[in-house]
N, C-alpha and C positions, 0 to 999 in steps of 0.2 A: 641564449647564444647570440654571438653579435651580429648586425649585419653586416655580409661583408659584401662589396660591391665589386665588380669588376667592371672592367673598362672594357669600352668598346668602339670599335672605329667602324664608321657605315660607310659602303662605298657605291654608288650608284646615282646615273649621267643625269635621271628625271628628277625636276625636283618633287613632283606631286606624289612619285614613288618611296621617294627617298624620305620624304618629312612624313608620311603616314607611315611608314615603316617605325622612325622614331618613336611617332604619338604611340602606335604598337605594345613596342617595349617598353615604354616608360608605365603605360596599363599594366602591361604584366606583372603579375605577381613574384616575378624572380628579380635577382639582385642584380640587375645589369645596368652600368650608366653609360650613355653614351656621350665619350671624351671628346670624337671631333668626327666630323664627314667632308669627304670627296665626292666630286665630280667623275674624276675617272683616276686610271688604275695608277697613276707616276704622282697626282696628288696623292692618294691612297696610300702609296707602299714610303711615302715620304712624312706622312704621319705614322707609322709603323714604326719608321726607324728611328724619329724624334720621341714619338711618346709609348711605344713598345707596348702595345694595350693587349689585355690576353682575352680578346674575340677583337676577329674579324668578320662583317658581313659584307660580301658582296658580289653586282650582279656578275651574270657572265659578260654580257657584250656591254662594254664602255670605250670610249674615243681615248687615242694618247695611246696609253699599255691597257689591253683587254685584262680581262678577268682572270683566264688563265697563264697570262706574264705576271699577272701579279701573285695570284696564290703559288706558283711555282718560285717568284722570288722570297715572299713570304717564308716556305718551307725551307728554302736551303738557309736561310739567315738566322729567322725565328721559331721555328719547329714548338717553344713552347705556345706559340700566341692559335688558339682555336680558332676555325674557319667554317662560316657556312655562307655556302651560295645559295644565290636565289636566281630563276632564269622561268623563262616560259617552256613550252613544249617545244617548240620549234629549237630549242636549244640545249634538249638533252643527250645529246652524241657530245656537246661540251662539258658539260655537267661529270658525263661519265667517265673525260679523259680527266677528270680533276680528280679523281677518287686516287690516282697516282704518286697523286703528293698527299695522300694521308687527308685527304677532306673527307670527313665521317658526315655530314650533315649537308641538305639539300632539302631546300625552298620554293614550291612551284607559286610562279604569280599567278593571279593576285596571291601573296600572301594573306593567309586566315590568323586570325589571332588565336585560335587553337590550334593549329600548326606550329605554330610561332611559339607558344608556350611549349610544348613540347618539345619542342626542338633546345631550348634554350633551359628545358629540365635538366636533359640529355648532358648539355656542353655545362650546368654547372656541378655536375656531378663529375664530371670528369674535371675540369677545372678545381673541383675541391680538394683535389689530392694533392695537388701540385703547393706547394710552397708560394705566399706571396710576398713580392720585392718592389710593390710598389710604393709604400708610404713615404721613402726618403725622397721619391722621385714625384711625386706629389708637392711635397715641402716645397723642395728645388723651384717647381714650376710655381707655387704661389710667391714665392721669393721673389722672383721672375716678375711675376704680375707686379708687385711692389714697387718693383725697380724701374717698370716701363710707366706706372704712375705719377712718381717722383721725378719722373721726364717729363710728364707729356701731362700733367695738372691743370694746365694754364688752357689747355686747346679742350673742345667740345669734345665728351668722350660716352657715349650712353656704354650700359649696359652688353649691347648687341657687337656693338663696335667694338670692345673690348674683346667679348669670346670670343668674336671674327678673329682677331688679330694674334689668338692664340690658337684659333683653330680647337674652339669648345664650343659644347652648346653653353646658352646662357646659364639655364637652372645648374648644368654642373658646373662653370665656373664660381657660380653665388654659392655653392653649397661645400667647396673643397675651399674657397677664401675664407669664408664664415668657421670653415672648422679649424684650418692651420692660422688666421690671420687674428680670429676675434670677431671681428665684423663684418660686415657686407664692404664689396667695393665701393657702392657710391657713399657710405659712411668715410672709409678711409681717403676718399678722393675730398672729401668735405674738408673733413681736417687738415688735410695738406694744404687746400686754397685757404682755408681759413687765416692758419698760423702765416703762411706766408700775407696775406694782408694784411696781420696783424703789422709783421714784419715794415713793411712799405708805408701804411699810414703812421710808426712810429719815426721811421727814418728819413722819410721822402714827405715831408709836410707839405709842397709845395704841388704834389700829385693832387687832382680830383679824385673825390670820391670814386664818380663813372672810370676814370682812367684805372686806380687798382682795382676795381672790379672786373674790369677789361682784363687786364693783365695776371690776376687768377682764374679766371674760363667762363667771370659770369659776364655775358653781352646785357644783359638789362639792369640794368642799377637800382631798382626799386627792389628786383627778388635779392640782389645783393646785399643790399642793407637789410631785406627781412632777415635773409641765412645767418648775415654774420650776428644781427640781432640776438636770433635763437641762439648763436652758440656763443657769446659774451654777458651777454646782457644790455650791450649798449647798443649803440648807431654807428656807425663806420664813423662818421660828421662827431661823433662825443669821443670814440677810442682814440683819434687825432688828435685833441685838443692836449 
């Protein structure tokens, strides 16, 4: 049987909260990846509406839109995407008014990873019934990432930076590129600076080496001519000639 993964959006104000929560899931033994996290509930429900992910986790009390503004917008908009809160004691009178919009599942902090497995049994058992429509919308969004490469090649770009600006974690951005794209993105970003130096040291003779280095995103000129080395064979100083 395949794997099939579902998407997930974390939502929650701490970060010590929020990123062990991740670590959690990503343990677990179930098919859950999580797509992108918020701060609070107006980041939250603006990843919802951009990447439509079918689970949502988040806490009750957050700054901006609370928890329950957001599971309440959640449900009238996206009714298929799954919801589980997580909140403390002192916040189960909130908890219970969220049963209202169809929240089946509830989290008491600290979160247990055997809670947490169970709970996410639960949501992918019900989630299995449902039909999935994400793959073209996957494509779409590595598309996406390609596009904002073929911009933006020339400027310092890590890894982190990247998922930031899509509002992914890293390991699933590297893992949904790698699968629609071929290769990882620092692969793909390589290639772009490359050709385009090749480009410049063929047409612009009159450029320094250091300067098209500069001008495809590498600032040190020695790792420059190692890279381009690696992938010509030559020297930046011999492809010129």
């Amino acid at each position: 049987m395949r794997d099939i993964q579902y998407s997930t959006v974390i939502a929650e104000d701490e970060d010590l909260i929020r990123s062990g929560l991740i670590r959690k899931i990503e343990q677990s033994r179930q098919s859950f990846a999580v797509i992108g996290e918020a701060t609070h509930g107006e980041e939250a429900l603006e990843l919802v509406r951009r990447m439509q992910p079918q689970l949502l986790i988040t806490d009750i009390r957050m700054p901006v839109m609370d928890g329950l503004k957001l599971i309440e917008e959640v449900h009238k908009y996206y009714p298929r995407t799954a919801v589980i809160i997580t909140s403390g004691y002192a916040d189960f009178e909130y908890a219970r008014q969220a049963m209202k919009f169809n929240v089946k599942h509830y989290l008491l902090k600290p979160v247990k990873q055997q809670d947490l497995a169970d709970v996410l049994d639960d949501v992918r058992a019900q989630l299995s019934k449902e039909p999935l429509v994400e793959a073209n919308d996957i494509e779409k969004t590595v598309q996406r990432v390609q596009q904002y490469l073929r911009d933006h090649f020339h400027e310092e770009i890590s890894l982190e930076q990247l998922a930031k600006q899509f509002n992914f974690s890293s390991a699933y951005l590297s893992k949904i590129f790698l699968k629609h794209a071929g290769e990882a993105p620092s692969k793909y970003i390589a290639t772009l600076r490359i050709n385009e130096a090749k480009r410049l040291l063929k047409q612009r003779k009159d450029l320094p080496v250091k300067t098209v280095g500069e001008q495809v995103g590498y600032a040190d000129p020695f790792y420059f001519s190692r890279i381009f080395k690696q992938a010509t064979g030559m020297t930046p100083r011999e492809y010129q000639k």
